[in-house]
C-alpha positions as CSV (number, residue, x, y, z in Angstrom):
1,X,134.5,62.2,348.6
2,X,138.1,61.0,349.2
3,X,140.1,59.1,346.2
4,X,142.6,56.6,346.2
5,X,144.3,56.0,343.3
6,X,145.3,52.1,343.7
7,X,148.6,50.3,343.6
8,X,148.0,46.2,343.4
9,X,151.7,44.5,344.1
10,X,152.6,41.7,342.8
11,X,156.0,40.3,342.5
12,X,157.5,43.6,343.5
13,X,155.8,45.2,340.7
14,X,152.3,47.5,340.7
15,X,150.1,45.4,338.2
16,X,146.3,45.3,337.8
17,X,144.0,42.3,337.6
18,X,141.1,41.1,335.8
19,X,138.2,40.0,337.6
20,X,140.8,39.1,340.7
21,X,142.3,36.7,338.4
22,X,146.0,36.7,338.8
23,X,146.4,34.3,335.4
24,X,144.8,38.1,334.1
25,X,147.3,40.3,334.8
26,X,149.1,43.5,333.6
27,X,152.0,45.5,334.5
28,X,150.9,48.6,334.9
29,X,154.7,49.8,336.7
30,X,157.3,48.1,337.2
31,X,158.4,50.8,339.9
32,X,156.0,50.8,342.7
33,X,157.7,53.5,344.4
34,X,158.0,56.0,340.9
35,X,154.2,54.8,340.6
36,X,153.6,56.2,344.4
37,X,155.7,59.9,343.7
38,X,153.8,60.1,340.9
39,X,150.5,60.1,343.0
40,X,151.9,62.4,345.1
41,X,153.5,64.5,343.3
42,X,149.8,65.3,341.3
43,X,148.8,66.3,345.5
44,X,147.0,62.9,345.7
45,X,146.8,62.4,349.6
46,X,145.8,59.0,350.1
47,X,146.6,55.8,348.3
48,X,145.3,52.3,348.4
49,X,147.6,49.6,348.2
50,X,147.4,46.0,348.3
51,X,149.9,43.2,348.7
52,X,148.5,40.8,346.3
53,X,151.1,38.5,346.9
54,X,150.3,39.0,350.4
55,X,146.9,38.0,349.8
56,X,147.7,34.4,348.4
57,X,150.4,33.6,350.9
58,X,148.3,34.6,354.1
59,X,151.5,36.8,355.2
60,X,152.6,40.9,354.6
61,X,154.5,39.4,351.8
62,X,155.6,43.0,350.3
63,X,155.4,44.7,354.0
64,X,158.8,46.3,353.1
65,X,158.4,47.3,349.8
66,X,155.5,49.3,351.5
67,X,157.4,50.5,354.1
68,X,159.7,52.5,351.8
69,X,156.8,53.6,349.8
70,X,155.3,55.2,352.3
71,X,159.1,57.0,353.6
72,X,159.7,58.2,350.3
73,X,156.7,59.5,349.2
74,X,155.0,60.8,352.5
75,X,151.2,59.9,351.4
76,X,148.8,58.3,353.9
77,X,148.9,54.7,353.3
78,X,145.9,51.9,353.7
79,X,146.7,48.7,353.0
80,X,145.1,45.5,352.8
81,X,146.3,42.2,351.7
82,X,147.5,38.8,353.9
83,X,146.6,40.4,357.1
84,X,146.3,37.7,359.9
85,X,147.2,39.0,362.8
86,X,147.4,41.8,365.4
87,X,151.3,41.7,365.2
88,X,150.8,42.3,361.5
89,X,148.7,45.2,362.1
90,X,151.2,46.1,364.5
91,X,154.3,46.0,362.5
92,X,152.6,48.2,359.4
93,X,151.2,50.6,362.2
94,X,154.7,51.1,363.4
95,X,156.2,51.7,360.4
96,X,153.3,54.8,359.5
97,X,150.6,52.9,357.7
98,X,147.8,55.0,358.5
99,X,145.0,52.5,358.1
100,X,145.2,48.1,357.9
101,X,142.6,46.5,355.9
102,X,141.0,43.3,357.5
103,X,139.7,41.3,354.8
104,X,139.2,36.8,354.6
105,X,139.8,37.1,358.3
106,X,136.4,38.7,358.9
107,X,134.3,36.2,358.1
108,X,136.7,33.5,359.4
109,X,137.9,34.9,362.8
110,X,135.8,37.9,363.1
111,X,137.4,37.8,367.2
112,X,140.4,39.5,365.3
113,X,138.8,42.3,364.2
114,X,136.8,43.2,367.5
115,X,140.9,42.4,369.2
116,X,141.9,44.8,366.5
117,X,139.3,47.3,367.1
118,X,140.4,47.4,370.9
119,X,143.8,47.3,370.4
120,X,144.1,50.1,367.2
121,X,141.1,52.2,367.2
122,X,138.5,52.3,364.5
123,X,140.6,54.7,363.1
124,X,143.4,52.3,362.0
125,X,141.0,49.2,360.9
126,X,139.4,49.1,358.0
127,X,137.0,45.7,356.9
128,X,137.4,45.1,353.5
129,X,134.5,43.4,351.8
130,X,135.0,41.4,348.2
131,X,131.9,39.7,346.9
132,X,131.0,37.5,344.0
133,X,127.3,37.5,343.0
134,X,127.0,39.0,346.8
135,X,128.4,36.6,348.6
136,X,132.1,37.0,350.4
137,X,135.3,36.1,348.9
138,X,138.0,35.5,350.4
139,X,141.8,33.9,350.6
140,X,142.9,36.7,347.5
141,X,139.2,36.0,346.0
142,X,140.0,32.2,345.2
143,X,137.2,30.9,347.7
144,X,134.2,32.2,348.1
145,X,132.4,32.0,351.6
146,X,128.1,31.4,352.3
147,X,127.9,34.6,353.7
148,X,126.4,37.7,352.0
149,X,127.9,41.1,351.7
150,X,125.5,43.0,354.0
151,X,125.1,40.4,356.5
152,X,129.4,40.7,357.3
153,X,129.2,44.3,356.8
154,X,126.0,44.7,359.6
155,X,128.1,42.0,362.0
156,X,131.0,43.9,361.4
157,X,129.2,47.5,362.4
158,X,128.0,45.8,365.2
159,X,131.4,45.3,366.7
160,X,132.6,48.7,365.8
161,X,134.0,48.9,362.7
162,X,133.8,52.4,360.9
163,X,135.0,52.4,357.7
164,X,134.7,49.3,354.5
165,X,136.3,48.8,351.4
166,X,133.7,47.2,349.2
167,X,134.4,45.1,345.8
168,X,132.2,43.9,343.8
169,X,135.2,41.3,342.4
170,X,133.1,40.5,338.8
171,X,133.4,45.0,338.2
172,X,137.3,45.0,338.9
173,X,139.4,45.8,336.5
174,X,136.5,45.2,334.2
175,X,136.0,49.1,333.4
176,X,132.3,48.1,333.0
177,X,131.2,50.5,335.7
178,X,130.7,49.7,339.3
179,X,127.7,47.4,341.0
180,X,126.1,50.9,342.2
181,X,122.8,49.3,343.4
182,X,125.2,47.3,346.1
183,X,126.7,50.5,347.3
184,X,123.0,52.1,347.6
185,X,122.0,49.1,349.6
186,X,125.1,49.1,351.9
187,X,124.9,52.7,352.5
188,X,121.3,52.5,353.5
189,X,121.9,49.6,355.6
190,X,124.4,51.2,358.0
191,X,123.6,53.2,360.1
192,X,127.6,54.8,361.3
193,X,129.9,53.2,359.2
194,X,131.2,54.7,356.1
195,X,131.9,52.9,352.9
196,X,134.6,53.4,350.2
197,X,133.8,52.0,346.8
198,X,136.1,49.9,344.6
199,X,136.2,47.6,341.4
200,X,135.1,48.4,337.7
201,X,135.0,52.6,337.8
202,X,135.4,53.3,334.2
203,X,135.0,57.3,334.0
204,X,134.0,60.8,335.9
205,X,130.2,60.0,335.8
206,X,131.0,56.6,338.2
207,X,132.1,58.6,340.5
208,X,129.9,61.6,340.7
209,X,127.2,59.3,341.1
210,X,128.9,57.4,343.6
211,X,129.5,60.7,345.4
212,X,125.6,60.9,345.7
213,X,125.2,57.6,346.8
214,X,126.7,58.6,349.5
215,X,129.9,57.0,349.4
216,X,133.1,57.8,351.8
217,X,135.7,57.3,349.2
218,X,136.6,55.5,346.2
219,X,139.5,53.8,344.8
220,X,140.2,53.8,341.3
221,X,142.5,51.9,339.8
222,X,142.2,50.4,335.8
223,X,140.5,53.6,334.7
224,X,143.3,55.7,335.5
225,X,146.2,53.3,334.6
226,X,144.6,53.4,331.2
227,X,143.9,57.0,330.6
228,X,140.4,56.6,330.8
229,X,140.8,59.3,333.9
230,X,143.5,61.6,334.7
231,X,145.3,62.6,337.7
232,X,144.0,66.0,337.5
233,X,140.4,65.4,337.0
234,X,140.6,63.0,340.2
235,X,142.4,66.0,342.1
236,X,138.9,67.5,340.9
237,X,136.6,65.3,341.8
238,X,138.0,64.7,344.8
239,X,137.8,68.6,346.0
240,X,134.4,69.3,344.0
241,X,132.5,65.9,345.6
């Protein structure tokens, strides 16, 4: 099972929510690039960062903060956040992002993600899922659509996508352990596409039982920025799961 420790921007700064409440929020770094070398230099390969300010503006808001994290630190990048368009996809993908999270945009002009498909590869496009009480959020979680979490991610398997991000928004940052019953259910309701795990991981047990759920990956954010979980142990997990 793949980890990715998480870096949440906002105002130029790596910060974590509460809930996906940005009146809830701490500065976890104030350095987003010393944040990213030191998840590389503990031989994390893989990071998931999101452009929170991105997210509210409907634009890659902190696309060149990201840039430079990704040239200094030489990890492989996804990154989700105000993602509207193919030139957006585009623009990361040129600079070496190695994968684009699609998030509001699938439920509101799921065209762009079959367009994105085509144009990038399943390899590059990632559909990221955020649900309250199992129904989609979206617009950076302040609107929440009719449509329920299994029902995008089944229409979005259908038109190719391979890999989700799924947040349960009530677990994040909540360190109350995540919604595991939703991840059982989305696993066992695809039949191709893979599924990374995010929001409300709270120690190692979450994700060793995650890992036999049968989840792709899993990001992990508040449990390491407040010690609950080291570095090392997530180097462990990761190579052990």
């Amino acid at each position: 099972m793949q980890i990715l420790p998480a870096i949440d921007i906002k105002d130029g700064q790596a910060v974590r929510l509460f809930k996906g409440d940005f009146n809830q929020q701490t500065v976890v770094n104030p350095d987003v690039l010393g944040q990213a070398r030191i998840f590389a230099d503990a031989g994390m390969e893989y990071i998931h960062v999101v452009d929170l300010d991105g997210a509210l503006e409907g634009r890659a808001t902190n696309r060149d903060l990201i840039a430079a994290l990704k040239v200094a630190t030489g990890l492989k990048v996804e990154v989700g956040g105000g993602i509207r368009t193919l030139e957006q996809i585009q623009d990361y993908l040129n600079v070496g992002i190695d994968r684009v999270i699609i998030g509001s945009m699938a439920v509101k002009a799921p065209d762009l993600v079959q367009e994105a498909l085509e144009t990038f590869g399943p390899d590059k496009i990632v559909v990221g899922i955020d649900a309250k009480d199992g129904f989609v959020a979206t617009e950076g979680w302040l609107e929440t659509s009719t449509v329920d979490y299994i029902s995008l991610a089944k229409a979005m398997e259908a038109r190719g996508v391979q890999l989700f991000v799924y947040t349960d928004v009530d677990r994040d940052g909540t360190l109350t352990g995540p919604n595991f019953a939703h991840y059982e259910r989305l696993v066992a309701e695809l039949t191709t596409a893979r599924v990374i795990a995010s929001g409300g991981i709270a120690e190692l047990s979450d994700l060793e039982r995650l890992a036999e759920i049968g989840v792709a990956g899993t990001i992990v954010g508040k449990a390491y920025y407040n010690g609950n979980i080291s570095l090392d142990q997530l180097k462990e997990v990761e190579q052990s799961c």
